[in-house]
C-alpha positions as CSV (number, residue, x, y, z in Angstrom):
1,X,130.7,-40.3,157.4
2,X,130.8,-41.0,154.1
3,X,127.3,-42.9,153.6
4,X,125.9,-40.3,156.2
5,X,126.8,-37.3,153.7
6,X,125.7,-39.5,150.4
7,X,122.8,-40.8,151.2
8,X,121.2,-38.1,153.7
9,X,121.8,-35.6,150.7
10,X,120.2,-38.6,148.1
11,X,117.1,-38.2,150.9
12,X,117.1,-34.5,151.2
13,X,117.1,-34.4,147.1
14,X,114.1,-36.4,147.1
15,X,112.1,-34.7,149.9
16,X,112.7,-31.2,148.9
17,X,112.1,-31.7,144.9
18,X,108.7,-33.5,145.7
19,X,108.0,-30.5,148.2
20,X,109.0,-28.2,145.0
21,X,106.8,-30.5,142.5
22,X,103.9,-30.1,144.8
23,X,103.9,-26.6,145.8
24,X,106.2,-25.6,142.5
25,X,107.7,-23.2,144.7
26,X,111.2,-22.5,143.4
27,X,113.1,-22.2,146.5
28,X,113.3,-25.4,147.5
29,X,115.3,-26.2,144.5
30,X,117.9,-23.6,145.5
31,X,118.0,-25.2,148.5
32,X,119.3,-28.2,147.1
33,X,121.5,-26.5,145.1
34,X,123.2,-25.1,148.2
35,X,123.3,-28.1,150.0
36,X,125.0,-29.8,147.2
37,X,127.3,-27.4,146.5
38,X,128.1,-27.1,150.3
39,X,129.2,-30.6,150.1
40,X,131.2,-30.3,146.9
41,X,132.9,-27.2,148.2
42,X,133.8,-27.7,150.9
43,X,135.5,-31.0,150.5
44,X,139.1,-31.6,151.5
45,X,141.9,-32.2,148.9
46,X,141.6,-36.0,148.6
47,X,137.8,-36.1,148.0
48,X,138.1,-35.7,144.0
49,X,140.5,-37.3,141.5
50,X,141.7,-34.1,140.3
51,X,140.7,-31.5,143.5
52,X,144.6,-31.9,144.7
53,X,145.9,-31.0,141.8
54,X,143.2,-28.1,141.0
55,X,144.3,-26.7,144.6
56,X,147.9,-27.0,143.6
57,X,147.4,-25.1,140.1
58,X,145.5,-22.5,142.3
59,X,148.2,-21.9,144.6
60,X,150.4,-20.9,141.5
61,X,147.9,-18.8,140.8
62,X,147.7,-17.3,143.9
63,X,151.4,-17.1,144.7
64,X,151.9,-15.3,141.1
65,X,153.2,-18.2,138.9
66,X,150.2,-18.9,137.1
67,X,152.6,-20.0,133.8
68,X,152.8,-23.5,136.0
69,X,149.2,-23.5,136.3
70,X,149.7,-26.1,133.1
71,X,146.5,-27.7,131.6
72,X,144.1,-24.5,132.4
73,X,142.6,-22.2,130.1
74,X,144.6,-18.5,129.8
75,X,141.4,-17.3,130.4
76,X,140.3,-19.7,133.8
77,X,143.5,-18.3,134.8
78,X,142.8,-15.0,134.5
79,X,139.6,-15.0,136.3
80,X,140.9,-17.1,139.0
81,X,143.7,-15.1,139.8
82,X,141.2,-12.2,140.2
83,X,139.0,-14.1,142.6
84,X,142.3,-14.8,144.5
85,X,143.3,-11.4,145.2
86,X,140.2,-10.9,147.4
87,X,140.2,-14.3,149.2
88,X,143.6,-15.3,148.9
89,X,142.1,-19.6,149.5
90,X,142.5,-21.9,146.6
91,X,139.2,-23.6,148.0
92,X,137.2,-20.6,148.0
93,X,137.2,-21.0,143.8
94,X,136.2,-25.1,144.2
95,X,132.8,-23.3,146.2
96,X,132.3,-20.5,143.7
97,X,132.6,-23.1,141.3
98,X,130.2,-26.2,142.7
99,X,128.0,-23.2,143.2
100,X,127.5,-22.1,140.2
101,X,127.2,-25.5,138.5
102,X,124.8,-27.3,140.9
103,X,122.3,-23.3,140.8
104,X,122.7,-23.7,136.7
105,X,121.8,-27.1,136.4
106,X,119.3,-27.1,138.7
107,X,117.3,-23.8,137.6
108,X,117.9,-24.7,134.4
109,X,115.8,-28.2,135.2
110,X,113.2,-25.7,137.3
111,X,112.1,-24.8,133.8
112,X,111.1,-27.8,132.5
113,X,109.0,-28.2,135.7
114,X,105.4,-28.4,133.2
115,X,106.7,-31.1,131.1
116,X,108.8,-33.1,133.3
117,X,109.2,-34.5,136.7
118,X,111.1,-32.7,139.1
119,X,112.0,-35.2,141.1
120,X,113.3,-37.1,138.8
121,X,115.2,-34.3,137.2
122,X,116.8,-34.1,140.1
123,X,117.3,-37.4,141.2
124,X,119.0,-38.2,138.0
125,X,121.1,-35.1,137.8
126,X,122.5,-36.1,141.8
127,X,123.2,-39.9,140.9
128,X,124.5,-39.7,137.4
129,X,126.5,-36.6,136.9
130,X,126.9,-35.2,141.1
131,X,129.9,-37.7,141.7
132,X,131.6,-36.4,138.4
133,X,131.4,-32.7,139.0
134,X,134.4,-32.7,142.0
135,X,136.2,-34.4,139.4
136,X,135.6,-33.1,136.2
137,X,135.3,-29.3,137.7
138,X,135.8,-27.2,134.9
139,X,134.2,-29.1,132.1
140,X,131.4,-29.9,134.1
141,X,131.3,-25.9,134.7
142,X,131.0,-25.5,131.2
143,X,128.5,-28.2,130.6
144,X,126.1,-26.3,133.6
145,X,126.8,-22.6,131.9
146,X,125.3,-24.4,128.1
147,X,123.0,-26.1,129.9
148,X,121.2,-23.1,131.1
149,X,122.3,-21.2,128.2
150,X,120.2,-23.6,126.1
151,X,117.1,-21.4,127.8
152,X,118.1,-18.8,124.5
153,X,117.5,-21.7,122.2
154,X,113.6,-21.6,123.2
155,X,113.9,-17.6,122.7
156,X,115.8,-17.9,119.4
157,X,118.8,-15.6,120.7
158,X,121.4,-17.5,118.9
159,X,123.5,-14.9,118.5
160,X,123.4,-14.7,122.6
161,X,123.7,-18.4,122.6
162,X,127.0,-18.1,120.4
163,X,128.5,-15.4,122.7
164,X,128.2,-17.5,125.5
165,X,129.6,-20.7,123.7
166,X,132.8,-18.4,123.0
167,X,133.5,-16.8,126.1
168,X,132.9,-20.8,127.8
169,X,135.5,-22.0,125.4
170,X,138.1,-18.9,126.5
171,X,137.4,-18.7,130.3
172,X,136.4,-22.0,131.8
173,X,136.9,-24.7,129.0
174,X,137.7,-25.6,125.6
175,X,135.4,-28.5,124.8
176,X,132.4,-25.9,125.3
177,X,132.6,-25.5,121.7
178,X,130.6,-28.4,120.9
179,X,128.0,-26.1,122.2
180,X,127.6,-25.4,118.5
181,X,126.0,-28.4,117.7
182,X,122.9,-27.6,119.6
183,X,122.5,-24.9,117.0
184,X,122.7,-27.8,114.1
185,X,120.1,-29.0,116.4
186,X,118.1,-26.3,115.9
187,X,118.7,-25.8,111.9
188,X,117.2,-29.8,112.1
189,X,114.2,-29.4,113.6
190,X,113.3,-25.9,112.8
191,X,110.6,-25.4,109.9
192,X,110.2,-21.4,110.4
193,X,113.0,-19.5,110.8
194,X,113.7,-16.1,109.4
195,X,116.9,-15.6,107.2
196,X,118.3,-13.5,109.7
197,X,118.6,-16.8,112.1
198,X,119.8,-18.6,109.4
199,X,122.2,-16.2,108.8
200,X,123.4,-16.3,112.3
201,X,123.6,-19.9,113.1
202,X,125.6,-20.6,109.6
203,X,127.8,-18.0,111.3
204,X,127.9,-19.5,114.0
205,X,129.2,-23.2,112.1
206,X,131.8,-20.7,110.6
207,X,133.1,-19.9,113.7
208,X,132.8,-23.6,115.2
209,X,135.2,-24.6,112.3
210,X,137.7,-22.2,112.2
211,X,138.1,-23.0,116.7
212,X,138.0,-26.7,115.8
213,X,140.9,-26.3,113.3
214,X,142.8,-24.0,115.6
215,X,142.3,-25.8,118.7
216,X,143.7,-28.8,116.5
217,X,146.6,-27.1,115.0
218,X,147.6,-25.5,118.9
219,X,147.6,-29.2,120.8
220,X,146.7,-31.6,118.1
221,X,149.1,-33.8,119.8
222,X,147.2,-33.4,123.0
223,X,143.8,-34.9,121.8
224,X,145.0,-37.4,119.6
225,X,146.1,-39.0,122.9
226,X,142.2,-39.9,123.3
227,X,142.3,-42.2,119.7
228,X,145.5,-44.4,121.1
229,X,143.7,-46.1,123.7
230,X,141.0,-48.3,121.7
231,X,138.7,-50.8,123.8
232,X,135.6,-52.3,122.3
233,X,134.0,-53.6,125.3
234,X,130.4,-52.5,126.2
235,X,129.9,-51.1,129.3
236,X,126.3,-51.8,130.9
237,X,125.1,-48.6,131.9
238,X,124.6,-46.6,128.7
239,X,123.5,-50.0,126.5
240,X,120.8,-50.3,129.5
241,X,119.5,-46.7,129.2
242,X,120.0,-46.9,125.3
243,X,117.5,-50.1,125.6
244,X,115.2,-48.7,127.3
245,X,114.8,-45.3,126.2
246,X,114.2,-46.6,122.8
247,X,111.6,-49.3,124.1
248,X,109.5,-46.2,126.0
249,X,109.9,-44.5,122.9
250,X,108.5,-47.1,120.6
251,X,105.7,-47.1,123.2
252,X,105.0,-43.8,122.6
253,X,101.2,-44.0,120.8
254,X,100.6,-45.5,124.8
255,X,102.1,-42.4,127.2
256,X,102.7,-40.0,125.1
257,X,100.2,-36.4,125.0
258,X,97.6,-37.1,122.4
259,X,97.9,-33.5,120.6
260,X,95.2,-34.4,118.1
261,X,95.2,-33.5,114.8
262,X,94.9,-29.3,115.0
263,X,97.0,-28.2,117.6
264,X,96.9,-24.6,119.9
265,X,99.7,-22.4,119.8
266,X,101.0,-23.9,123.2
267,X,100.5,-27.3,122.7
268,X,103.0,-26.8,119.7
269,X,105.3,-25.4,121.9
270,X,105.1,-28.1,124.3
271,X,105.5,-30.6,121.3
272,X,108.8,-28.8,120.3
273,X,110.4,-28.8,123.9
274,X,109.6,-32.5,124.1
275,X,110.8,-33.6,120.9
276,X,113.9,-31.5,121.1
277,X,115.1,-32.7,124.9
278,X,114.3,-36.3,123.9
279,X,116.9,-35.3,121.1
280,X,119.6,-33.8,123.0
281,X,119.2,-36.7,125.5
282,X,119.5,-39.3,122.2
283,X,122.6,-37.7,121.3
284,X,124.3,-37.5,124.4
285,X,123.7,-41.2,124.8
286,X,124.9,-41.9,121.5
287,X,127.7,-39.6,122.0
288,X,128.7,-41.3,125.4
289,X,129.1,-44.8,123.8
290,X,132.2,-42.9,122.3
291,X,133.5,-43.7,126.4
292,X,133.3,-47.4,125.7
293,X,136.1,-47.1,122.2
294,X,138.3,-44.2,123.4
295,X,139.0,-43.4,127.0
296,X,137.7,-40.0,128.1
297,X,135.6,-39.4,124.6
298,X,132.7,-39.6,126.2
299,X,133.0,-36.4,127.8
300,X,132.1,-35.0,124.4
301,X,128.6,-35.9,125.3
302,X,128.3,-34.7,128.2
303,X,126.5,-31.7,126.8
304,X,123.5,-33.3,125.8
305,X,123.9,-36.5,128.3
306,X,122.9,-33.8,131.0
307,X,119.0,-34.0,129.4
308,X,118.9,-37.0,131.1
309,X,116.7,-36.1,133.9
310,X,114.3,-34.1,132.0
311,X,114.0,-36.5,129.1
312,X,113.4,-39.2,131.8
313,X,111.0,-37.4,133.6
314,X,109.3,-36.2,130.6
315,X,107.9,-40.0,130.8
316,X,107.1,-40.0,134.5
317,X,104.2,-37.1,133.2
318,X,102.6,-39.4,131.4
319,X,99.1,-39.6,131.3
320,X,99.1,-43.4,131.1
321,X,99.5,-45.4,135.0
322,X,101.1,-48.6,133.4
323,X,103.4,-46.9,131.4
324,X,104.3,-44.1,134.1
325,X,104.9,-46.9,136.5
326,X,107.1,-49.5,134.3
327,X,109.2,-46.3,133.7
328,X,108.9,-45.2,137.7
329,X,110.5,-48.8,138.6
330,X,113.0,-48.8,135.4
331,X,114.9,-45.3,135.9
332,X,115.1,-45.4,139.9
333,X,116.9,-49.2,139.2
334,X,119.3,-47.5,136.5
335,X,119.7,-44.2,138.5
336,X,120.3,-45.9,141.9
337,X,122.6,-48.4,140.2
338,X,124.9,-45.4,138.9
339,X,124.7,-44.4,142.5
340,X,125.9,-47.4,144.1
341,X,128.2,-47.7,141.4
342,X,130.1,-44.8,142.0
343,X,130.3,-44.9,145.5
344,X,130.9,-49.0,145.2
345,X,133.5,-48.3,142.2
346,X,134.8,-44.9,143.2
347,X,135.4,-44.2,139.8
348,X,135.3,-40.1,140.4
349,X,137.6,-40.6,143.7
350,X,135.0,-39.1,146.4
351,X,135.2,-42.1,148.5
352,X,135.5,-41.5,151.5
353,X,134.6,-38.4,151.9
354,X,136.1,-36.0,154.2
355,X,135.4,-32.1,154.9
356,X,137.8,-29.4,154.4
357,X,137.7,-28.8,157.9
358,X,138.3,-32.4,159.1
359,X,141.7,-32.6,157.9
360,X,144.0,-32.0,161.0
């Protein structure tokens, strides 16, 4: 069952995003959304290294005690209790949940459909971060509400994007306020902006400073718990896509657009998306080496380690065959690595894989 379910989704993600990247009709990726959130939501307690104990901290909920709900936001709380008083089923929240992560993610990924492969968006998103979200189920909630929040970036809404940072942090999770780095992201890279915007995102550091310090001073003891555990081996995942993403990068004068010297207003545009998901995906590797020193640090990048699939398959557009193919073989050998690796491993606990309804 369990290599039926894994890999006939694996072949159902690749048919139906090369059916959306040839027709770029848009319902085809919310048909893999649904599919993948069917499997993730409907799974039964043991698939999941935390889904028993999510179900158990919803049944406190549910039953009125949410004060032994320990570990979850006030806010998460708050919503979920609401939830359960029209379907009284801790499991109903687990669907609502992969629901909504898998249609952010991959709608978000939709818009990056003229400068990136789909397929490869989607491949990468499925067998790199798929496995972790019926694990990590509230971060990774968090990480799919930025991640199409980032949308506002393009638009220059920072005050939007800000909002949505806060309300993350309060109802779903509290390391959504490293959301605030993508707006030092955009101070970096942006050459126009009006003081107004400038006002707003040095606001915006404001208020990322004072929730640091009092997320610190509220459970300082809690996080310092991630420095205690210190190991300096080097994993080979993250150094291999480090590696290589840096050698396609260097390579750049061979497959990358030639804008010219004087470019339109759109090819700017495209210029700027590019250069700014290649650096959220740089930082979120970066970030995730922090996983190798302290356990559970890598999580931190999480937020920008999501780019992966669009930075990846902003190479797989390239208008140069040898490049486009070297980079075709290299990322479907790292992405079907992490696969088998997490299946082979079971690092995220979703081996084997049982459905909700299965268990007697």
């Amino acid at each position: 069952m369990t290599y039926i379910v894994y890999l006939g989704l694996l072949l159902l993600c690749f048919v139906l995003s090369w059916k959306a990247e040839r027709t770029q009709k848009k319902k085809y990726i919310i048909v893999i959304a649904v599919l993948l959130s069917f499997v993730s939501g409907f799974r039964a307690d043991c698939v999941g290294i935390d889904t028993v104990n999510y179900i158990e901290k919803f049944q406190r909920i549910a039953e009125g005690n949410p004060q032994y709900a320990y570990g979850l936001e006030e806010g998460f709380k708050f919503v979920c209790g609401l939830v359960l008083k029209v379907w009284n089923n801790p499991h109903v929240i687990l669907a609502l949940i992969s629901l909504l992560t898998n249609t952010l993610i991959l709608i978000r990924m939709w818009d990056f459909r003229d400068i990136a492969s789909i397929p490869c968006m989607v491949l990468c998103y499925y067998c790199q971060f798929y496995f972790i979200t019926m694990n990590v189920v509230r971060q990774f909630l968090a990480i799919a509400v930025l991640f199409y929040a980032t949308r506002y970036l393009k638009e220059k809404k920072y005050p939007r994007f800000t909002v949505i940072i806060i309300l993350t942090a309060i109802f779903c999770h509290r390391s959504a306020l490293v959301g605030f780095l993508f707006l030092a992201v955009e101070v970096f890279k942006s050459k126009n902006m009006k003081c107004s915007q400038k006002f707003c995102l040095a606001a915006g550091f404001v208020v990322f400073v004072a929730a640091v310090l009092a997320v610190a001073n509220v459970s300082i003891e809690k996080y310092l718990k991630y420095f205690k555990t210190v190991d300096f081996g080097i994993g080979f995942m993250v150094l291999a896509k480090i590696l290589f993403f840096a050698f396609m990068l260097l390579q750049q004068n061979r497959f990358r657009i030639k804008w010219g010297n004087k470019l339109s207003p759109a090819q700017e545009e495209k210029k700027y998306r590019i250069s700014t998901v290649n650096t959220y995906y740089t930082m979120g590797l970066l970030l995730a080496m922090l996983g190798y020193y302290f356990d559970f640090m890598d999580r931190i990048g999480w937020y920008f380690y999501v780019f992966e699939g669009c930075s990846l398959g902003i190479l797989l557009k390239s208008d140069n065959r040898r490049w486009r193919q070297i980079a075709i073989v290299c990322i479907a050998f790292l992405q079907l690595y992490s696969f088998a690796d997490s299946i082979i491993r079971n690092s995220q606990g979703v081996v084997p894989y049982v459905f909700l309804w299965s268990i007697n």
